[in-house]
VMD Tcl script that draws the C-alpha trace (Angstrom):
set ca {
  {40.51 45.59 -99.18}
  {38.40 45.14 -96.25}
  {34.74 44.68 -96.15}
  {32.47 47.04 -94.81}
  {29.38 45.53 -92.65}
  {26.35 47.74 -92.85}
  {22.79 47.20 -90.86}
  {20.58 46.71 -93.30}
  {17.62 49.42 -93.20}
  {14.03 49.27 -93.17}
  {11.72 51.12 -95.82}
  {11.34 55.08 -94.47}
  {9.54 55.52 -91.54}
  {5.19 55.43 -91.70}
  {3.47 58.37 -92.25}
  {1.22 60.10 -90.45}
  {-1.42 62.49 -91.15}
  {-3.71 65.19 -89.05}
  {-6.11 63.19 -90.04}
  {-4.23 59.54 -88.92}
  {-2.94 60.56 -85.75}
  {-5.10 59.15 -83.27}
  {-4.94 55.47 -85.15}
  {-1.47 55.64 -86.39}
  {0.03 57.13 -82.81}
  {-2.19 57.25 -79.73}
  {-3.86 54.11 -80.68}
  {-0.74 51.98 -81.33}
  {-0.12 49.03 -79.20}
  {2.98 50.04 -78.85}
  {5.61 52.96 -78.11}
  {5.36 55.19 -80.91}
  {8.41 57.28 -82.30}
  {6.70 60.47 -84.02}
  {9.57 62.52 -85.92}
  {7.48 66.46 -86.30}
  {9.75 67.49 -89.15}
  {9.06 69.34 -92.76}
  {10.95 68.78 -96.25}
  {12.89 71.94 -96.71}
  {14.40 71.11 -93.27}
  {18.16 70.11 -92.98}
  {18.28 68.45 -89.87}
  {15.45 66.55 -90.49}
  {17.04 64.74 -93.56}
  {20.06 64.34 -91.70}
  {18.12 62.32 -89.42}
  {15.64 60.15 -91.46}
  {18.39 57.10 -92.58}
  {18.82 57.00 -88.31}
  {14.83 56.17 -87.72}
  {14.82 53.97 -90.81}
  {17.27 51.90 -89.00}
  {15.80 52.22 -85.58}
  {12.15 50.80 -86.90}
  {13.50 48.08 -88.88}
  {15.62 47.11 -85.79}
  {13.06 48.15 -83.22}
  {10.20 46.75 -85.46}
  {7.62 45.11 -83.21}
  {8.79 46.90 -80.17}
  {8.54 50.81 -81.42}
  {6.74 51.91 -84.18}
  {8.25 55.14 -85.95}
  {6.27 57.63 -87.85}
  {6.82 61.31 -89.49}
  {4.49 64.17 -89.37}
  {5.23 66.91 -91.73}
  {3.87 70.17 -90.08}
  {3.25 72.19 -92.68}
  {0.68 69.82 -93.73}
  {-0.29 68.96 -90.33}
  {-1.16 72.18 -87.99}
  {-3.52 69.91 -85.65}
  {-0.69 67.94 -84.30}
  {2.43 70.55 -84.52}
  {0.12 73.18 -82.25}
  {-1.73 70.40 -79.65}
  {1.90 68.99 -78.97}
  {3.32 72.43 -78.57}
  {6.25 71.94 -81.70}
  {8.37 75.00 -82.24}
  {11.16 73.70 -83.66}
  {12.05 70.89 -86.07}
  {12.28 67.88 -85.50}
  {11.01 67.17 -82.85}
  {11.38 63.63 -81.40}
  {8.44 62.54 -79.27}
  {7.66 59.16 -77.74}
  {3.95 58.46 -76.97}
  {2.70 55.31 -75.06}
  {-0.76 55.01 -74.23}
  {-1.90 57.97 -75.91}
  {0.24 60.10 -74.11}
  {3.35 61.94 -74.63}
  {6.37 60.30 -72.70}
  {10.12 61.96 -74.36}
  {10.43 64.22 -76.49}
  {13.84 66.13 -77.74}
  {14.58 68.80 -80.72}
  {17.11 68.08 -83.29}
  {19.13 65.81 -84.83}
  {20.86 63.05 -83.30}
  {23.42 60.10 -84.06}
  {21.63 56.78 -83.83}
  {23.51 55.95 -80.41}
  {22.34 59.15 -78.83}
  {19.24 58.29 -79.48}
  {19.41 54.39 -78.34}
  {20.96 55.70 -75.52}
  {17.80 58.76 -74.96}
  {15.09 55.76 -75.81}
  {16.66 53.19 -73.52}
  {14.49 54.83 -70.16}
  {11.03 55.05 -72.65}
  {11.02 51.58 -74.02}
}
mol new
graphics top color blue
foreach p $ca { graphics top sphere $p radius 0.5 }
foreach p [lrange $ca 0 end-1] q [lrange $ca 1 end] { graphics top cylinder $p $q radius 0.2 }
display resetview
């Protein structure tokens, strides 16, 4: 039998709130990951053990955060999200990336690598 090496994952990514937005995103000191997703969505469970990974690996250098938009209309309509999830990178306050859907961990390494 052969062992099996896993990364070890961080706690689920922070959440943030309407309400939270500006201090938990566009006043980070950092690049900030926000995942725009919603519970009864598919994709976006299919993606939350990739960002759990990412911010523990990333931790210091990209925070990552979820915004559930059926809770949150403030955020979903000023940053224009149709579709879930939706990946977008802010740094500075600003929107930098962004991308809709799920992707493998690598694709999105590979998609962050020009933002970070």
């Amino acid at each position: 039998m052969t062992a099996r090496m896993t990364t070890p994952s961080a706690g689920p990514p922070a959440e943030a709130t309407d309400e939270t937005f500006a201090a938990e995103v566009l006043r980070a000191g950092v690049p900030v990951l926000v995942e725009f997703g919603a519970d009864w969505c598919p994709p976006c469970r299919q993606i939350e053990p990739v960002l759990r990974e990412l911010a523990g690996e990333e931790e210091g250098r990209l925070k990552v955060v979820r915004l559930d938009v059926d809770h949150n209309p403030w955020a979903q309509s000023t940053y224009g999200v149709l579709s879930v999830p939706t990946l977008m990178v802010f740094r500075d306050g600003e929107p930098v990336w962004s991308a809709v859907g799920a992707r493998t961990k690598r694709r999105l390494q590979q998609e962050l690598a020009g933002v970070l």
